[in-house]
N, C-alpha and C positions, 0 to 999 in steps of 0.2 A: 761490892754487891755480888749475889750470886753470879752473873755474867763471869765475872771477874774468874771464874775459876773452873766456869765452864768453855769457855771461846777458845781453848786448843783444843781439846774435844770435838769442837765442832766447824773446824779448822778459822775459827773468828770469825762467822756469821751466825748471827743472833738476830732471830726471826719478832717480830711486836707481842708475840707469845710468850714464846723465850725472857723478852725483858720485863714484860707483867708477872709473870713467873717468880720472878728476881726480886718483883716488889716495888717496881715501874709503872709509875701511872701514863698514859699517853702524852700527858702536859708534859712528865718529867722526861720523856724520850725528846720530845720536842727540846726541851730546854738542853740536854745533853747534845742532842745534832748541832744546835745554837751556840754551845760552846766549843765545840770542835772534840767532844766525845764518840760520838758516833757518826757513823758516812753512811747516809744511805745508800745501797748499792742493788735492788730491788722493791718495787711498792712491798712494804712491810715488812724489809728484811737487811741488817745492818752490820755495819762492818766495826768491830769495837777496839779504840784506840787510834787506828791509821786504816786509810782509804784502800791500801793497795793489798789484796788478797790474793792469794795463790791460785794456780789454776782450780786444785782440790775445793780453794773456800769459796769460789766465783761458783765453783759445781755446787758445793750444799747450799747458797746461797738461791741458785734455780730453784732448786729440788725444796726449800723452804718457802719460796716464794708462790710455789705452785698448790702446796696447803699438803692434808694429810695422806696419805698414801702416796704421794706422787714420788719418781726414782727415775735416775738416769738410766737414759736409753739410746739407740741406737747408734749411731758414731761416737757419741758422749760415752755411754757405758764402755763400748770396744775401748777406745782412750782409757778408762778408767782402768777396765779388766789388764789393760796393756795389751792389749790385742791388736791391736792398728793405734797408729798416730792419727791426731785430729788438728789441723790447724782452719778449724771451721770458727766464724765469729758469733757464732750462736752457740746455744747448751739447747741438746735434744733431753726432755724431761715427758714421761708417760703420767700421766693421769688416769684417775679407774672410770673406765665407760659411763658415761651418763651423768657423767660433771662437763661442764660448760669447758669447752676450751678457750685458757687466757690467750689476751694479747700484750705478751712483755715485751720492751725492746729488748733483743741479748738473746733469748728464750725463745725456741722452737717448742710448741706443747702435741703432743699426740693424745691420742685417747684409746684404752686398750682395756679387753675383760681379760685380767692377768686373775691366774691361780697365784694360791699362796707362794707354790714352787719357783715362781717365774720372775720370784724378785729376792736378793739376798741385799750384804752390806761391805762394800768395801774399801776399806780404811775409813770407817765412820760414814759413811755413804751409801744410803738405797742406790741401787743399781740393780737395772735386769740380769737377770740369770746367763750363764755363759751363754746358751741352746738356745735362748728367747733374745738375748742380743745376735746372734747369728739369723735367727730369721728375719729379726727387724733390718739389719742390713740387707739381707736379699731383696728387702720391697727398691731400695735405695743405690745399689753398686751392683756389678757386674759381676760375672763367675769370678775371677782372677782375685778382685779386693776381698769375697768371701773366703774363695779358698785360702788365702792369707789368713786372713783374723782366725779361719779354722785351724789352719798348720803353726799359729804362734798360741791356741789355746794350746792345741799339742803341747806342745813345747815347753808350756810353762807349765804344764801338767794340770792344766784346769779344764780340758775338752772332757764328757762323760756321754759317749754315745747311745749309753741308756736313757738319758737323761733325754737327749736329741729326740730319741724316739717317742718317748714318753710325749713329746710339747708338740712332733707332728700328728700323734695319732688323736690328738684335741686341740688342732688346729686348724681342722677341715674349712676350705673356702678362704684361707690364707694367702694374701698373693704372691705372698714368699717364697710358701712352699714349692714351688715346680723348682726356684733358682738354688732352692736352699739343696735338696734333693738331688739333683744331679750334679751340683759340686760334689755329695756323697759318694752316687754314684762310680764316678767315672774315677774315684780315686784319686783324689785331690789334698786327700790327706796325703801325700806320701812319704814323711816322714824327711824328707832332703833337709833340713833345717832342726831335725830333733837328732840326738845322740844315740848313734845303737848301741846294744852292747858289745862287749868285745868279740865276744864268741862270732856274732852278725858278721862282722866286721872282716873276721877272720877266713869266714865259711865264705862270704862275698869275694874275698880275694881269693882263696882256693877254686873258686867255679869261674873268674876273670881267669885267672892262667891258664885254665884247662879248656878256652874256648868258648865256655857255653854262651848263649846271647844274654845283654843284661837283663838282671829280670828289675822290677819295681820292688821296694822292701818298706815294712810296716803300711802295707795300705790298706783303706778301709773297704771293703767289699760287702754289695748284698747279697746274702744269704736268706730266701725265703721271709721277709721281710723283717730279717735283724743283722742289724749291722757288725758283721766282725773284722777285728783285724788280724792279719796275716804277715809273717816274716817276710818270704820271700814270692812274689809274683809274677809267671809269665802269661800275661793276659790277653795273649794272642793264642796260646797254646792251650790256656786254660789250665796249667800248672802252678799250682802252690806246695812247696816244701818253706817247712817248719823246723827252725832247732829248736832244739831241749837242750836247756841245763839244769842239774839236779835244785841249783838252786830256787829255780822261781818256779818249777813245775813240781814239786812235789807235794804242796797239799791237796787234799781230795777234791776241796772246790774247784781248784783248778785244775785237775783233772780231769774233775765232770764236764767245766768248762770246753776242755779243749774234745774229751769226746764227742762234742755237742756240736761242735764245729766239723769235724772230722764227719761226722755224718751228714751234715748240711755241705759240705762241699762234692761230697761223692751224690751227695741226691741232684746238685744241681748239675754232675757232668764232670766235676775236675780233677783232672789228677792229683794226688795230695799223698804224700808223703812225710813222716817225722823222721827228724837225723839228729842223735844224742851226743852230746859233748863228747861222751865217751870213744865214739866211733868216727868223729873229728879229730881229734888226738892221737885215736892207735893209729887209724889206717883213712887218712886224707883223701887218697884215691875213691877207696868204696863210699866215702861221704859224698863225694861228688859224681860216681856214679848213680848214687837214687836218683838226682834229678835229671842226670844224663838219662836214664833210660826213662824215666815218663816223659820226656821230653821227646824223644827219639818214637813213641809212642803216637804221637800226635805229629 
């Protein structure tokens, strides 16, 4: 039967949908469960062949069971996204506003007015959006588990602080938002668990030798109410120095990018300086005196 050839796709949950679909009449699902074809493993929603489903098919197996639009969400999603570990014995599953909230055993149901943006697919799996699972965790956990699942979006290169922006500025009355917000705030991204590059790396140990105080690198900072990130920061001082390599700063978007910045930093007060590969290289010294003297400044 069509099942047959859908259920890795769907990591082996097959919704009463799904097997009418296939050409299943309800009597014949019945008769299948009765022979030991199918395991129920939510009201209308089945496991085909063997009982024991993967975390992934226990997930789509919620997320089917909770009907059409509905997607993994909050700790569930984070686990999903790989963003935080979940060893919760329920599955948080979002349903759209103004559908009745189920009562499954297994299944936490929320109910949420999500935009189209606010929900993707991962590995065959609705799932809320990276920015839209970070806020729903703020209603639920503390700065610290937030700023985590934040610093391992980093990391996995799935964080999009446009994106963030975008979900707080029509999110208004969210009670997430204040925890979500000043995890941003206060710099909580700071990049300790993501890879700099080498240049970073290099320029960080030339400003350790030479004394200077340590500063915080790739943090995210506000800027007139957009979030940027920044190489190097001392946020007592209120100094940011930025390297450049020809590599990643030479096209124009990111030029205009970084002017953008540059001028949002001097509007809010900070000392801000750029220091080019080139002038790391010839002369180490003068590299590390830019930030020496805005430093020395303050």
């Amino acid at each position: 039967m069509e099942a047959r050839r859908s259920w890795k796709r769907d990591h082996n949950a097959l919704s009463l949908d799904d097997l009418k679909a296939s050409g299943l009449t309800r009597s014949g699902v019945h008769r299948r469960v009765q022979a030991g074809e199918l395991f129920p493993i939510f009201p209308g929603v089945y496991a085909f062949g063997r009982p024991d489903l993967t975390a992934a098919g226990r997930r789509m197996a919620a997320v089917k069971a909770c009907g059409v639009k509905a997607a993994l969400s909050h700790a569930t999603a984070a686990a999903q996204r790989k963003m935080r570990k979940s060893n919760a014995s329920f599955i948080d599953v979002v349903v759209p506003a103004g559908r009745p909230l189920l009562r499954i055993k297994g299944i936490r149901c929320h109910r949420a007015k999500l935009a189209p943006q606010d929900i993707g697919v991962v590995d065959g799996i609705p799932c809320t959006s990276v920015s839209r699972t970070l806020l729903d965790l703020s209603t639920r956990f503390g700065d610290d588990t937030v700023a985590s699942a934040a610093n391992e979006a980093v990391v996995l290169e799935i964080f999009d602080m446009r994106e963030v922006e975008d979900l707080l500025s029509r999110s208004r009355g969210h009670r997430g938002i204040r925890r979500l917000r000043r995890v941003l705030e206060r710099g909580d991204l700071d990049g300790e668990n993501r890879p700099m590059s080498g240049l970073e790396m290099h320029y960080a140990a030339l400003c350790a030798e030479a004394g200077l105080p340590k500063p915080a690198m790739n943090r995210w900072i506000l800027l007139a109410d957009e979030y940027h990130q920044v190489d190097f920061l001392w946020r007592a001082q209120k100094v940011v120095v930025e390297v450049d390599s020809s590599r990643y700063h030479r096209s124009g978007w990111k030029l205009a990018r970084d002017e953008r910045r540059t001028q949002l930093l001097r509007a809010a007060g900070f000392g801000h300086n750029r220091v080019h590969e080139d002038l790391i290289k010839a002369d180490p010294a003068e590299a590390v005196a830019v930030a020496r003297r805005l430093l020395d400044k303050r």
